[in-house]
N, C-alpha and C positions, 0 to 999 in steps of 0.2 A: 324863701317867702318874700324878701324884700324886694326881687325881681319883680314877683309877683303885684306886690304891690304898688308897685311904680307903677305898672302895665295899667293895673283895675286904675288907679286916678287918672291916667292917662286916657283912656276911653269913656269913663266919664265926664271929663273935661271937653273931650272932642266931643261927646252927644249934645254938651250944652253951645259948644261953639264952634263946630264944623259941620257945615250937611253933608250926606249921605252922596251927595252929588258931586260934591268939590272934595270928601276927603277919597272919593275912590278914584278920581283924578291926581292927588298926590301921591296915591299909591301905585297907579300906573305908571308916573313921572320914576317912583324909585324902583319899580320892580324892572322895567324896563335900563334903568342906568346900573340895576346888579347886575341883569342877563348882561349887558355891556361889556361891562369887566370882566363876567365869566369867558364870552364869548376871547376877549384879548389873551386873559390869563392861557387859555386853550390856544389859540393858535399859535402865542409864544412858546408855550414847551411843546407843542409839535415840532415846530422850527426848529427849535432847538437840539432836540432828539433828534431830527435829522442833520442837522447841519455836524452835531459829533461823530454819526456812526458815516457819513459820508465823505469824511474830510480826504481819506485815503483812496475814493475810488477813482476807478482811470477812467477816463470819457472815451477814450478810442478801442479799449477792452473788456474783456468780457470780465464781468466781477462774480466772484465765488463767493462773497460775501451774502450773496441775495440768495445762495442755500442756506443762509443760517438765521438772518435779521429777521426776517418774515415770521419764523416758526419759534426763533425766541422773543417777541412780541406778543406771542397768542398765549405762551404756555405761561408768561408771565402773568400776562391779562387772568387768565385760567385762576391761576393761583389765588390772585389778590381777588377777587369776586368769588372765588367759592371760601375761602379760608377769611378773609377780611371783611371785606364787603358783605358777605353772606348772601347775595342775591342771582337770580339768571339775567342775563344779557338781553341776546336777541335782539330783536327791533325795537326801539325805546320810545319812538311815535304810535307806533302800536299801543303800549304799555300805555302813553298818555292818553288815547280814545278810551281806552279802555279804563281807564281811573275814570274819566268825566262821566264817558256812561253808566259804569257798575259799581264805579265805587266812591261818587258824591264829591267827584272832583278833591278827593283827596288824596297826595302823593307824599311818599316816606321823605323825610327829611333829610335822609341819607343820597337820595337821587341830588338833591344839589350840588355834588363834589363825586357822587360815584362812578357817572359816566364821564366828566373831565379826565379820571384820574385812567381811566380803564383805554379811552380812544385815543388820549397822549400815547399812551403807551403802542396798542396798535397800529394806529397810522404814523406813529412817530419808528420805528422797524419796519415800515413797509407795507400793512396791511391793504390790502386793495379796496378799502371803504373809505368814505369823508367823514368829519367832523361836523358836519347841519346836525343830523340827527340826537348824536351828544348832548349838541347844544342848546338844539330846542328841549331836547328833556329837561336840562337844565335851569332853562328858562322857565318853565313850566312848572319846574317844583320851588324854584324861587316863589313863582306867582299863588303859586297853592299854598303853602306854608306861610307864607305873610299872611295873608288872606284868613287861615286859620287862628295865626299868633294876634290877630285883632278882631276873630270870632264873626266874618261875613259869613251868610248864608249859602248855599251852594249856587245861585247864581250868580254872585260877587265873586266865589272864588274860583267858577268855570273863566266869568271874564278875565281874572288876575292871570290862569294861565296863558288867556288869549293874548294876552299882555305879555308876558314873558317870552312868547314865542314868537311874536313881531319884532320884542326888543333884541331877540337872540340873533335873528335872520337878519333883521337889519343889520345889527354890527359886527356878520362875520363877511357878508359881501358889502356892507355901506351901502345898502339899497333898502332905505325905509319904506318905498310904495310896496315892493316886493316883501319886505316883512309884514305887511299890514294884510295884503293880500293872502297869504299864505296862510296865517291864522287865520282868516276868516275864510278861506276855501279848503284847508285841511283840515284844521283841529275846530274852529268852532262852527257848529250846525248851522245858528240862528240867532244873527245877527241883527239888532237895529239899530238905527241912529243914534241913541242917547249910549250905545254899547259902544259906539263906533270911533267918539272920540279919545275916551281912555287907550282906545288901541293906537291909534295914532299919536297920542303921546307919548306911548312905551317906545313905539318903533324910532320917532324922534331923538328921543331922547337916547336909545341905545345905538344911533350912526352919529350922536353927538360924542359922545363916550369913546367908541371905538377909533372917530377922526380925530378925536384929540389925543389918544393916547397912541395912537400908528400913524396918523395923516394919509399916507395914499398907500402905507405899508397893507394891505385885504389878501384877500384870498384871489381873486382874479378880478381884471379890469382890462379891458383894451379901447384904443381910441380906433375910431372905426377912415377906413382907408379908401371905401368906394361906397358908392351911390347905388339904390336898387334901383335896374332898370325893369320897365313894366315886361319887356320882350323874355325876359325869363320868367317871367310869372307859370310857364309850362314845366321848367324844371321844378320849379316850389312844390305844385303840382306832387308832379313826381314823391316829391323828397317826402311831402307829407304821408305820403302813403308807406314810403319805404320806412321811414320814422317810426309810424305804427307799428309794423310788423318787427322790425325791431325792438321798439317795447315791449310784444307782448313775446316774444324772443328769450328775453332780457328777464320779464315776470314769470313766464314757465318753467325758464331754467333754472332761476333762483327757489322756486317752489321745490323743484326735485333733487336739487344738489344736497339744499337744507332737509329735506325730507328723508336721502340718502344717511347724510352725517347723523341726525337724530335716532338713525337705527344702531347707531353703534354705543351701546352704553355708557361705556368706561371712559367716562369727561379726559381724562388722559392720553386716553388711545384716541379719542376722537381730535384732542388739540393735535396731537402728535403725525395724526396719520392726514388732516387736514393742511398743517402747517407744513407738512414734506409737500405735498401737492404743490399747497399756492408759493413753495420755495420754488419747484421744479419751473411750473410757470411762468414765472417772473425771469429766473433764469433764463430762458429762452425769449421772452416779451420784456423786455426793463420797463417798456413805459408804463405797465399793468402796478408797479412799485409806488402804492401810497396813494396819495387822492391822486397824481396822474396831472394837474393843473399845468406842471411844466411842459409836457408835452402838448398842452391845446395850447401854450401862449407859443410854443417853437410852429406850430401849424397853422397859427393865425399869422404869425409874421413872416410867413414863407421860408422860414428855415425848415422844410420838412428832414435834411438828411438827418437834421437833430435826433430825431425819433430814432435811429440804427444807432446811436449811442451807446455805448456798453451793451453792443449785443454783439451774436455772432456773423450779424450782417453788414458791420458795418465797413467794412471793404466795399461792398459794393452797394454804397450808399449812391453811385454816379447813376446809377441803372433805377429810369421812371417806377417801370414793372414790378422790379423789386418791392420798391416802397409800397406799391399797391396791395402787393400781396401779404406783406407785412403788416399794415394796417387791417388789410382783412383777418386776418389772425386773431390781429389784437382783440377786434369787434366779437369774434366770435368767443374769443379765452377770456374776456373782461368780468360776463358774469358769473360766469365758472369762479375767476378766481374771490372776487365780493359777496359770493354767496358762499364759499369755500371759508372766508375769515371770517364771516358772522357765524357760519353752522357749527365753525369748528371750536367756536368758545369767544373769539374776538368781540370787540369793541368798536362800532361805526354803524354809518348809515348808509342809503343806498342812491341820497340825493346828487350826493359829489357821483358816484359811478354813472349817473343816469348822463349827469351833465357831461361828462369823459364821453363815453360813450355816444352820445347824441354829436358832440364835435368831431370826433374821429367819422364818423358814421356821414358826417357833412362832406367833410376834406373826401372822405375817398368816394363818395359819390360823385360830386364835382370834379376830382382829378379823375376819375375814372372814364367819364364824360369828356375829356378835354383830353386825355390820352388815347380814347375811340376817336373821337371825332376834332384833328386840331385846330380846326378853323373855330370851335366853338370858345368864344369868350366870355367865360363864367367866373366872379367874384370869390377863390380860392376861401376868403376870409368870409366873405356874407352867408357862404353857405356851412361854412364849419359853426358859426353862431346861431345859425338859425335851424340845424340841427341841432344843436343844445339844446333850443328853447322847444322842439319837436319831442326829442326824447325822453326829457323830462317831464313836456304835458302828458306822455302814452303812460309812464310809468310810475308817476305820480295823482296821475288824474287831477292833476291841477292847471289847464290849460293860462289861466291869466294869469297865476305865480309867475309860471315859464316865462309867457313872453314880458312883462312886465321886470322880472329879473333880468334878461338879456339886453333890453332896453337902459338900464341902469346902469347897467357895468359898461356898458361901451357910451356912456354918457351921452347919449342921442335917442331919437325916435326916427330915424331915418329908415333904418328894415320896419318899420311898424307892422307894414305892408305884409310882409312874407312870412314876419314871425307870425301872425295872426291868422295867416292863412294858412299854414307850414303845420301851426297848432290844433288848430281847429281840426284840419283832416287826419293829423296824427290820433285824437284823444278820439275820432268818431270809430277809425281805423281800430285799435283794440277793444276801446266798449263793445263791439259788436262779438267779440271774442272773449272776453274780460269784463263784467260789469262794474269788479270793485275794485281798488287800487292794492296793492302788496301790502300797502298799512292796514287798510280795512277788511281785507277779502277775508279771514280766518276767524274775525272777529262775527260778520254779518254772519255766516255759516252757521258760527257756535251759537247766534242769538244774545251773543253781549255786548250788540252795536245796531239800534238801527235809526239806518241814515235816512231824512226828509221825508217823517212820520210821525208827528208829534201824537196822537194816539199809540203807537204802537211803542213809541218811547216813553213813555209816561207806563203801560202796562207793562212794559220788560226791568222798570223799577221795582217794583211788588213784589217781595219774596213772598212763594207760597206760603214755605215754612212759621210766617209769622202770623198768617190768619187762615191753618188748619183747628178745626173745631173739632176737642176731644170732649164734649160736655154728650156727647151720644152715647146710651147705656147699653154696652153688649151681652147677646145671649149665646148659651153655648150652644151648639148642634143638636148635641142630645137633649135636651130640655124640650119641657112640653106648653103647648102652647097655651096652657094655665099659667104655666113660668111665666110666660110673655105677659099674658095677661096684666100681673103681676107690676112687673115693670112698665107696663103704659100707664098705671095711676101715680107712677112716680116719676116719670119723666118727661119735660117738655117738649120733646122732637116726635117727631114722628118715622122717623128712620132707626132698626134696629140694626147691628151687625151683627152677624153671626161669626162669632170667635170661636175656632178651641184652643187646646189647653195648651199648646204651642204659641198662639200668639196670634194664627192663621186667620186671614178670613177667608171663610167658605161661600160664603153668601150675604143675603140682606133678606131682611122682610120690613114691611111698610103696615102702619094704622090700615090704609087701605085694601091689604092683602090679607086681613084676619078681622075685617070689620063684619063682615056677615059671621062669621062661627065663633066670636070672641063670645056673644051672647049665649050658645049651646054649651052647659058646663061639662056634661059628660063628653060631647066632640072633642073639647079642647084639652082634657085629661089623658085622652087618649093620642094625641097627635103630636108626632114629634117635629118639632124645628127644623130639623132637617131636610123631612119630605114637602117643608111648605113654602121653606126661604127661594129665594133665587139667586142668579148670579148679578154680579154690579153687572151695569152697560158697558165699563170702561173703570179704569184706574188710573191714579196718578202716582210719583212718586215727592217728597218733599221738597228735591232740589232742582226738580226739573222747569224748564223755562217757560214763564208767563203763558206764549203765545202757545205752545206746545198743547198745554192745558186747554187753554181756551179753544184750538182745533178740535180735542176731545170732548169738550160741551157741545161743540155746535154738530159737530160729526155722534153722538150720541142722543143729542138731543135732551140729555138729563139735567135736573138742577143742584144735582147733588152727586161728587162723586167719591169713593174711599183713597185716601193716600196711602200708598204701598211703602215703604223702605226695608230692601232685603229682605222680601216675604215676610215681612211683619205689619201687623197693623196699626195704623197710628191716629187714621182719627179719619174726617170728613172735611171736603174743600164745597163750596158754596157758590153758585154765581152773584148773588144776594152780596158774599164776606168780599168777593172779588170787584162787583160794582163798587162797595162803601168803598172798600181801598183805593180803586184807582179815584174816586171822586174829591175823597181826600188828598191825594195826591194833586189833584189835578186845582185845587181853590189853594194848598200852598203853594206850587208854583205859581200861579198868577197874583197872590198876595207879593211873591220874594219878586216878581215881575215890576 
């Protein structure tokens, strides 16, 4: 209690002498310097984790180690999340759409340390996913949980996440424009100006954090080596196109892998028999081992033989061809194996794979162009970056994060050009195949996401469940329409149901369907409910979704329909109960506004 009671004088303290405007700005400042820390404390024991289980491998042979690191990462993972953790995995950006949208922007307390503790472990063994995802989760329930522990309303604490998730991004690449951009093109909807600077003090404030505690120690960074010339702008071209279709590549296969692994029930058999895989893998691919960053830094700086490192190719690391074909491999076996470590129980996300991917996907286009044709002189490195920033706008659906992060890390705007243009036709390239991103796609489907529709978001808040009317007096089948009689001097509706002894309804009868014979005593003595009721137009059930419902008003035409659950009957939904709610809905948001 005494906790407690520090807290209560503490917010009444702030009410009389903090506004509402400047303390959600101090709270941006700290939410944003926790994601900071978190985002360090995570990449340090990645590092770590790896730098112990790698001390002993050979650079010029093949390691057998990579049958085993991989698959004891996941089972580990596996364990501490079902046994400790007590929670499912999966895609954790997901999980934060889907808090905001359905469930009031509130995230378990437990997510601030759950995904640190689960993606060390994964990507620190090998697992073929990145740490972004993690960390924006992280971010995110920092943001939410504050938010909650000083009692802001659900648009205070949507932004707190938006905050945490700028502050996270920023300080795991040290690119605050790209953290600020990413929250507001992934996670938050609808953004304005007075929204816009607590984000940007989160994101500040966590590449403040991160530089002071690493300095230029990030995640990836390179200084950029050539100049874009306008005469390739045909290859870009190109690349964009190829970009896309490798996103939605990349989004397919991870749809089916993970669709695969979720058939198999047995959480054990599925780490087990996943983990042999992406062991196998890796085995034959090394670069595919872990977020993959060192092999786009060996391909930006023109050591490509790097990449045949600890494999079985790398004898003939001399030979162009080789490398080509190997790289092609990798492209193809990348999502395979990143979708193999999330289906199979792992821990990560799909941003780092996007960005692997999209670099390798550069290099071998370009070198594949310049080994066709050798007269062509094409930027090895311009185009390994600005596939990054291609691949990630297709399968992220975030075309500005991309290029905007690519722009950061190589501390320039000098591709602006290419990445912009590279991007653009990548993100038009899958939409046309793809309308939702991997984060969102399973979400809009289900109806617990929907994206730039503020109507249709405001009605997909509104549990039926909580404004079905049971105040409607039912009659049983067999009863006569005297019975009925009976019950309309007692009851305010005009809708009956007809119940039997199960529970069932049979049917309805309305005032208006016994107003002519309610008058004739002897008709009505004689006529049974049964032969007089009729069927509903349509039913609903109580858990079923908003828009769902409302399809079946306007497809029925009625104003009145019965809630089914399990053949049982449970009452009446209203468009009347439906309007009041959303309008409700709709003058608190603009009041928390």
């Amino acid at each position: 209690m005494r906790g407690n009671d520090v807290l209560l004088k503490f917010l009444i303290w702030r009410l009389r002498n903090i506004s509402d405007k400047n303390f959600i700005l101090i709270l941006a400042g700290i939410v944003g310097a926790i994601a900071g820390i978190a985002a360090v404390v995570l990449k340090s024991s990645v590092h770590f984790i790896q730098r112990l289980l790698e001390r002993n491998f050979y650079l010029y042979d093949i390691n057998f180690s990579y049958l085993v690191y991989p698959l004891i990462g996941i089972v580990i993972t596996l364990v501490i999340s079902k046994y400790v953790l007590k929670e499912k995995l999966g895609h954790g950006i997901t999980h934060v759409l889907y808090s905001i949208s359905k469930n009031s922007s509130i995230i378990k307390r437990s997510k601030m340390y759950s995904r640190m503790i689960t993606s060390a472990i994964t990507v620190g063994f090998g697992g073929s996913v990145g740490l972004e995802a993690p960390i924006v989760v992280t971010g995110s329930a920092i943001g939410s949980n504050i938010a909650q522990l000083v009692h802001l309303n659900y648009k205070k604490r949507t932004l707190l996440i938006g905050c945490g998730t700028a502050g996270a991004i920023s300080a795991i690449f040290n690119s605050p424009v790209a953290g600020v951009i990413f929250a507001i093109e992934v996670i938050l909807a609808d953004v304005t100006i007075s929204l816009f600077i607590p984000i940007l003090i989160a994101s500040v404030t966590g590449s403040l954090v991160s530089k002071t505690l690493l300095g230029n120690d990030i995640l990836f960074s390179f200084q950029l080596k050539d100049s874009f010339t306008a005469a390739d702008t045909p290859y870009y071209i190109l690349l964009g196109v190829a970009c896309g279709l490798v996103s939605l590549y990349f989004t397919r296969l991870t749809y089916f892998v993970e669709g695969k692994l979720s058939g198999i029930n047995n959480d054990f058999n599925r780490a087990l028999m996943g983990g042999a895989a992406l062991a196998l893998i890796i085995l034959i691919l090394p670069p595919i081992y872990g977020e993959g960053y060192e092999t786009i830094k060996s391909l930006l700086n023109g050591n490509e033989d790097e990449v045949l490192q600890r494999s079985l190719f790398y004898g003939l690391r001399e030979n162009g061809l080789i490398i080509i074909f190997f790289l092609f491999a990798v492209m193809l076996l990348k999502p395979i194996a990143s979708a193999t470590t999330i289906g199979a129980g792992g821990s990560g996300g799909i941003f780092a794979p996007s960005l692997f991917l999209g670099g390798v996907t550069g290099y071998f286009y370009a070198r594949t162009i310049t080994q066709v044709f050798p007269f062509t002189n094409l930027s090895l490195s311009n185009f390994t970056l600005v596939g990054m920033c291609g691949v990630m706008s297709g399968v992220l659906h975030a075309p500005l994060t991309a290029i905007f992060l690519i722009a950061e890390i190589t501390s320039g705007y000098t591709l602006f050009v290419p990445l912009m243009l590279v991007s653009a036709i990548s993100y038009s390239t899958i939409s046309y195949f793809e309308k939702y991103s991997i984060y969102t796609k399973h979400l809009v489907e289900k109806g617990d996401l929907i994206p730039n529709d503020k109507d249709r978001l405001v009605l997909s808040q509104i549990l039926l469940e909580k404004i079905v009317e049971t105040d409607l007096l039912t009659i049983h089948p067999n009863a006569t329409l005297d019975d009925l009689v009976k019950l309309v001097r007692k009851s305010r509706r005009n809708i009956f149901p007809v119940v039997n002894d199960l529970g069932e309804l049979e049917g309805i009868i309305t005032l208006d369907d016994v107003r002519e014979i309610m008058f004739n005593e002897e008709a009505r003595k004689s006529i049974i409910v049964r032969t007089w009721m009729t069927p509903p137009p349509a039913f609903v059930s109580s858990n079923e979704k908003m828009q769902s419902v409302m399809n079946k008003f306007e497809i029925s035409q009625a104003w009145n329909l019965p809630v089914i659950d399990d053949g049982k009957y449970i009452g009446f939904v209203s468009k009347s109960s439906i309007f009041s709610a959303y309008r409700s809905k709709l003058i608190r948001q603009n009041q928390e506004e």
